[in-house]
C-alpha positions in Angstrom: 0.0 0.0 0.0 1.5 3.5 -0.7 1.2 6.5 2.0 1.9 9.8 1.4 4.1 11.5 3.8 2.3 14.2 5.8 4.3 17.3 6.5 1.9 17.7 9.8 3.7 14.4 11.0 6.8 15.1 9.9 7.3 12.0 8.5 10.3 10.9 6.8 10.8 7.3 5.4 13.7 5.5 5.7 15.0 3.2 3.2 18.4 2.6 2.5 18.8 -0.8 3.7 22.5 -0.1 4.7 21.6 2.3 7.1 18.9 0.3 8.3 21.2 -2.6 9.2 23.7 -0.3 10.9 20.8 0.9 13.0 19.7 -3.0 13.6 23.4 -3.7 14.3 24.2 -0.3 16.8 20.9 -1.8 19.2 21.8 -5.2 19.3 18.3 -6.1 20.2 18.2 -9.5 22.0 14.9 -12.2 21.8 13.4 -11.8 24.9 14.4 -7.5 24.9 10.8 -5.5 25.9 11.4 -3.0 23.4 9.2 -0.1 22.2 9.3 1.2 18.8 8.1 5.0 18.1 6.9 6.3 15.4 7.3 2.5 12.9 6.2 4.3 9.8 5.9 2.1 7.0 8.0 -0.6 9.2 11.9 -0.2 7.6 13.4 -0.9 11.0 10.3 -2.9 12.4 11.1 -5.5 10.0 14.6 -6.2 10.9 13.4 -5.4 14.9 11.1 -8.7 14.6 13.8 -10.6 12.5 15.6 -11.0 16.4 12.8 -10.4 19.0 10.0 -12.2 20.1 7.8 -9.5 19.8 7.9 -6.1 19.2 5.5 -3.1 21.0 4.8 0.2 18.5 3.8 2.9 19.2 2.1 5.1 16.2 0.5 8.4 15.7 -1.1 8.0 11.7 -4.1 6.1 11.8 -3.5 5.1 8.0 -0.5 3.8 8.7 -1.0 1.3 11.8 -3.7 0.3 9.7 -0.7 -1.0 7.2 1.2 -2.3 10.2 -1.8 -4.3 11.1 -2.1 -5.7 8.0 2.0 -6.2 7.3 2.8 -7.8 10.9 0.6 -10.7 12.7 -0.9 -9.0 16.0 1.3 -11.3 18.6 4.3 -10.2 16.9 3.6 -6.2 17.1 1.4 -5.2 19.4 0.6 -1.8 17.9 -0.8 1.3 20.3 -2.6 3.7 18.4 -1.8 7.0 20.4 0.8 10.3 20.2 4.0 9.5 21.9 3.7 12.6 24.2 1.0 11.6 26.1 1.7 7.7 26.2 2.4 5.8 29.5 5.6 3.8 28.4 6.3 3.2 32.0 2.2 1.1 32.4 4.0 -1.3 29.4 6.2 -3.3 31.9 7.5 -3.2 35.7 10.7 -4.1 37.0 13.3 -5.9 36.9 12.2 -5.7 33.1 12.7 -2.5 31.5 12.3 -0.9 28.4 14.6 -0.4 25.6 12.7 2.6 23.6 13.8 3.3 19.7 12.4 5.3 16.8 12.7 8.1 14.2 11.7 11.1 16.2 10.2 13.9 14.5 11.7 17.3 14.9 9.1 19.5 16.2 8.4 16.5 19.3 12.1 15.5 19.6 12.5 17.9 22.4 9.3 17.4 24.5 9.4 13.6 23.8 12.8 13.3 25.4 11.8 15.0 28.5 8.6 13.4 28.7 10.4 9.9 28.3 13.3 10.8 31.3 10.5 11.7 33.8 9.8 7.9 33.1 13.5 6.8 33.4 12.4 4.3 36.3 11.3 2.2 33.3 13.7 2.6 30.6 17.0 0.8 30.1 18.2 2.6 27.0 16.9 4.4 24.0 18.2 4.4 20.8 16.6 8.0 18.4 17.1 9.3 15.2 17.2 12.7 15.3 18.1 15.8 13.2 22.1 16.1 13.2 21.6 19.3 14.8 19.6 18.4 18.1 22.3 15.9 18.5 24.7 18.3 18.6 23.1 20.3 20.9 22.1 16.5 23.0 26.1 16.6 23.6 27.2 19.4 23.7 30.2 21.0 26.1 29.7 23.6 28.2 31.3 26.8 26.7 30.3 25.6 23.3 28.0 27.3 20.6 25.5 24.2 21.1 25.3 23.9 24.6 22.3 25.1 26.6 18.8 24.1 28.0 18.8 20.6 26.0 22.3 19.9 27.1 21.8 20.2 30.8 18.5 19.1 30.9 19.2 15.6 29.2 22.6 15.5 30.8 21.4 15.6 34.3 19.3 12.6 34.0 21.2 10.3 30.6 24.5 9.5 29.4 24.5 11.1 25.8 26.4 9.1 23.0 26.2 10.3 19.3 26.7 7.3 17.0 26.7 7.9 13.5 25.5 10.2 10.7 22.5 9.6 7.8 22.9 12.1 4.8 19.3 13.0 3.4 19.5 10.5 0.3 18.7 7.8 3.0 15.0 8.6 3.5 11.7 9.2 1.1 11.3 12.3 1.0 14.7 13.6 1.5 14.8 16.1 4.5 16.8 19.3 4.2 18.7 18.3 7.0 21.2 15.3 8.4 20.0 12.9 10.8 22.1 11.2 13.7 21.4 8.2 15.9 21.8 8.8 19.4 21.9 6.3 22.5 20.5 7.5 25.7 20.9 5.7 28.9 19.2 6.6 31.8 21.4 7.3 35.3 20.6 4.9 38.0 21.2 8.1 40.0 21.0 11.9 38.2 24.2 13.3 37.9 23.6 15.6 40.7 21.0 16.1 43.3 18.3 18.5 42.6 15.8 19.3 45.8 12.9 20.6 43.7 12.6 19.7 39.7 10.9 22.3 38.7 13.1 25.3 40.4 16.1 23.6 38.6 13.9 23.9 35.4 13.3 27.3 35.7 16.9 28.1 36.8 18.1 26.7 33.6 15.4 28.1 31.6 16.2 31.8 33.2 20.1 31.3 32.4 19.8 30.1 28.7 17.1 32.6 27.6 19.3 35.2 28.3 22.8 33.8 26.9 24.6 37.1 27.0 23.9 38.1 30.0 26.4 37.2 33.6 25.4 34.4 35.7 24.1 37.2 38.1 22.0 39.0 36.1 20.3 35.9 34.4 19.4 34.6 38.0 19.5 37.8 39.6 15.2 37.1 40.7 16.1 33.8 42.0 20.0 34.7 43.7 21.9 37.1 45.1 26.0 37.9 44.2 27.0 36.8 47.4 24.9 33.4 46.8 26.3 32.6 44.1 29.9 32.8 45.2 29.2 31.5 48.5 28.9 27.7 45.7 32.2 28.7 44.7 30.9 30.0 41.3 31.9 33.6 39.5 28.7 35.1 39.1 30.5 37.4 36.6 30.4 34.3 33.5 28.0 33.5 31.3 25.6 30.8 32.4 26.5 29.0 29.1 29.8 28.0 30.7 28.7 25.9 33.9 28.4 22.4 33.7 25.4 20.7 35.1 26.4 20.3 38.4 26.8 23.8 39.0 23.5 24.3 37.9 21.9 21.7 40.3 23.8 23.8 43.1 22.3 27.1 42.2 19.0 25.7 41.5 19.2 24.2 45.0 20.2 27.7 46.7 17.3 29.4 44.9 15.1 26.8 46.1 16.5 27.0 49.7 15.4 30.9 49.3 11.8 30.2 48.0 11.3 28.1 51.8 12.6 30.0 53.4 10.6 33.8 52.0 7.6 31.5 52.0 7.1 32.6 48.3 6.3 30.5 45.3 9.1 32.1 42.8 11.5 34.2 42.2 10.7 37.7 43.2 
């Protein structure tokens, strides 16, 4: 059955079967793996997914293409979920000991919410394996001081190892997309890299430092810390934000939560 790509979807087909073996080969999926596919498509890497497990869950967003999938793949083999990604309970799939092992194709204008929405459910993830434009995956990686490194970087960083594996030019998919893709492997922390008292404050810390790149530490946080604060953690509060590492930022975020008790507000002034 032919499907027309939908721009809405932003839906990009791969089908070089090269790539797609490299991708196979990079997740060494195992038989008896519980992993999650997102976004299947027309089923490129689904296919060679099923060739080593025992079954295969898929989660996809285009109604006319599960419909395919249904048709392509016998029901005990992919157990297809009809649903957007962003609002789907991977974690409900399984409990421990077993966890997930979550890949897919991730469309750009979700890559960045998906991610976050898949760390808060870490607990149940052992690894995921993305495609992702070439350029998110820079910024995924990215070291602080560098032109790619900001909200993204710390973010992911805080609660996943980040490896980049290997480039896929545009020629690889139908259509071709303007841009490079890149595979990326994310693996959870058992703990994050550094303890953070309140989420959200730590969130908006970050947030407050990277939408005002040019600006000192203290005048990007300057509602949520004073001077003093900030070099009482052993940090100039004379650099740019865009220099600290994620640790650093887990220590201010901490302070400026510390503050919020203890004023009794909700905020930053």
């Amino acid at each position: 059955m032919s499907h027309i790509p939908r721009k809405r979807f932003g839906q990009h087909f791969l089908h070089d079967p090269a790539w797609i073996a490299r991708i196979v080969q990079a997740i060494k999926p195992e038989a008896d793996d519980f992993m999650v596919e997102i976004g299947p498509g027309q089923g490129a890497l689904t296919a060679p997914l099923l060739e080593r497990l025992e079954r295969l869950h898929a989660v996809e967003l285009d109604r006319d293409l599960t419909a395919q999938l249904r048709h392509r793949f016998p029901p005990e083999r992919l157990i297809l979920h009809s649903a957007n990604a962003l609002a789907f309970d991977f974690a409900a799939l399984t409990a421990p000991p077993r966890l997930l092992r979550i890949v897919g194709n991730l469309p750009y204008n979700i890559s960045t919410p998906l991610l976050f929405r898949l760390l808060e459910q870490r607990h149940a993830i052992v690894d995921m394996h993305f495609m992702l434009q070439r350029e998110v995956v820079e910024r995924m990686a990215a070291e602080p001081g560098s032109k790619r490194y900001g909200r993204l970087t710390v973010m992911l960083s805080l609660y996943a190892t980040i490896e980049p594996l290997f480039d896929i030019g545009p020629g690889a998919f139908k259509p071709p997309p303007r841009v490079w893709s890149s595979i990326v492997r994310l693996t959870p922390r058992t703990r994050p890299l550094a303890a953070i008292t309140d989420s959200t404050v730590f969130a908006q810390v970050v947030s407050s430092v990277f939408s005002q790149r040019r600006k000192t530490l203290a005048n990007g946080l300057k509602h949520w810390l004073s001077k003093e604060q900030i070099l009482s953690l052993g940090l100039d509060p004379s650099v740019r934000g865009e220099t600290l590492a994620a640790g650093s930022f887990a220590a201010l975020a901490n302070l400026a939560h510390q503050n919020i008790i203890s004023s009794g507000r909700e905020g930053p002034e």
